[in-house]
Each structure stands twice: as structure tokens, then as C-alpha cells.
C-alpha positions in Angstrom: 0.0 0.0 0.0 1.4 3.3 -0.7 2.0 6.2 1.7 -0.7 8.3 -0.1 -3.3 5.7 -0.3 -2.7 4.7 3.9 -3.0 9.2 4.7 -6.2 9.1 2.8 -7.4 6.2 4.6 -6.0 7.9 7.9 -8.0 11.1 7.0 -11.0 9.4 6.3 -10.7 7.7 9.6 -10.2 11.3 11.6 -13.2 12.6 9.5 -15.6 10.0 10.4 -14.5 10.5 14.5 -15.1 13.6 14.5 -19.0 13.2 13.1 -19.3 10.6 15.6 -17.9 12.8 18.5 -20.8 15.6 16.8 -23.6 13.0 17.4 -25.3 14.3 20.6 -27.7 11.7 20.2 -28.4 8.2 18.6 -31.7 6.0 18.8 -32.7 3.1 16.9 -36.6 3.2 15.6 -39.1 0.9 13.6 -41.4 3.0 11.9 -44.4 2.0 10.5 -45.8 2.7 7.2 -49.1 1.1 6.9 -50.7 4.7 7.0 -49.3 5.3 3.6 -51.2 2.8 1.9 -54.4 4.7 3.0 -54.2 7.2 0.5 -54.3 6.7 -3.3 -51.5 4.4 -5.3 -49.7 7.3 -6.6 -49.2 9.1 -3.4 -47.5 5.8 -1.1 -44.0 6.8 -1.8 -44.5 10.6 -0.6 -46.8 10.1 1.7 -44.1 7.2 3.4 -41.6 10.3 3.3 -43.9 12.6 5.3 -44.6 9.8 7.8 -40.8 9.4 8.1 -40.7 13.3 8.9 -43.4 13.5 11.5 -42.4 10.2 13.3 -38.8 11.5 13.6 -39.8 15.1 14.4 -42.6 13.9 17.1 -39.9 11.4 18.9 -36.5 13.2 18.7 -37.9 17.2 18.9 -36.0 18.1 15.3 -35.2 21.5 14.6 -34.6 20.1 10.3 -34.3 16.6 9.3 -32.3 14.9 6.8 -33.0 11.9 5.2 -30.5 10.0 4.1 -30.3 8.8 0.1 -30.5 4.9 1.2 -33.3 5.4 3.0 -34.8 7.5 0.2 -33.7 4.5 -2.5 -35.4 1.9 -0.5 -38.6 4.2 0.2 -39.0 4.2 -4.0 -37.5 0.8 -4.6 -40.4 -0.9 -5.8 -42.3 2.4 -7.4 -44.4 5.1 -6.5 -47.0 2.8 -5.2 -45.6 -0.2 -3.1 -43.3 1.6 -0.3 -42.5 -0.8 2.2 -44.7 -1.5 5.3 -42.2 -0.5 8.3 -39.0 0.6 8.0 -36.0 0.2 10.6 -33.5 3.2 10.8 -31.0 5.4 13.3 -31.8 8.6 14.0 -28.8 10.6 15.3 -29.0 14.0 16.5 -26.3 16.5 16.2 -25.6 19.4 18.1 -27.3 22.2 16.1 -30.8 20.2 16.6 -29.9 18.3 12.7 -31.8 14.7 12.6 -30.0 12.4 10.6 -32.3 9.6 9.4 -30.2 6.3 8.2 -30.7 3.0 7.5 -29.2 0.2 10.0 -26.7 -1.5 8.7 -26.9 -5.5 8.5 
């Protein structure tokens, strides 16, 4: 391995510390998704986004919310109108009141 490739690896390292040292707080949720399929076919996948919003801003008091592309991807995997019925995802909080929504890895 070359010394440039091992300090990029060693910055990437120090990079992803310090977001975890930002992270004020971190909790693991199952949200459900059933209440999308109330509505119409073409409004499932949006509707599912909103639910995601309001879940995470009713449980972690968000000042904004971000979520992430994966969970975005798996939200319109299989179209506009078959989101998926519950979806399991850390939310971690940073220290300007930022949500973070991901997806658990494994």
C-alpha cells in the first residue's frame, strides 16, 4: 500500500471520528408505514416520506431533518406505489438540533 493511499485512509478515519464525536444523540426506531397505503397508489411513496418526517420530528424534537439517500432509494425501490410497510433506521442527533435519518446497517 502506498503512503498516499494509507494518509487518505487515515484522513478518512479522523473525519468519520469527529462526526461521531458531533452526534449528541443516537436512537434506533421501527417506523411503521401502513398509513401510507391509506391514500391513493400514486401518493404511497411521498406520503411514506412525510410519515418518516413527522415520526422523527414527534420522537427526537428536530429542529430540520435529513434523510439519508438509502433510505430515500429503499422508500422508491419498488415504485411510487408499493413503499415498504415499516421501515427500521437510526436517528442521530447533532448538536445544532440536525436529525439524521439512516438506515441500519446489516
Amino acid at each position: 500500500m502506498s503512503e498516499e493511499s494509507r494518509d487518505s485512509n487515515e484522513e478518512m478515519e479522523e473525519v468519520e471520528e469527529a462526526a461521531e464525536e458531533e452526534a449528541v444523540e443516537e436512537r434506533v426506531y421501527t417506523i411503521p408505514l401502513s398509513r401510507a397505503f391509506i391514500v391513493p397508489r400514486k401518493e404511497r411513496a411521498p406520503k411514506a416520506i412525510r410519515i418518516i418526517r413527522d415520526f422523527i420530528y414527534r420522537h427526537m424534537k428536530a429542529e430540520s431533518i435529513r434523510i439519508s439517500n438509502e433510505v430515500n432509494e429503499l422508500i422508491w425501490k419498488r415504485g411510487i406505489e408499493k413503499p415498504p410497510r415499516k421501515l427500521r433506521v437510526v436517528a442521530v442527533k447533532d448538536k445544532e438540533g440536525t436529525v439524521t435519518v439512516k438506515l441500519i446497517e446489516g
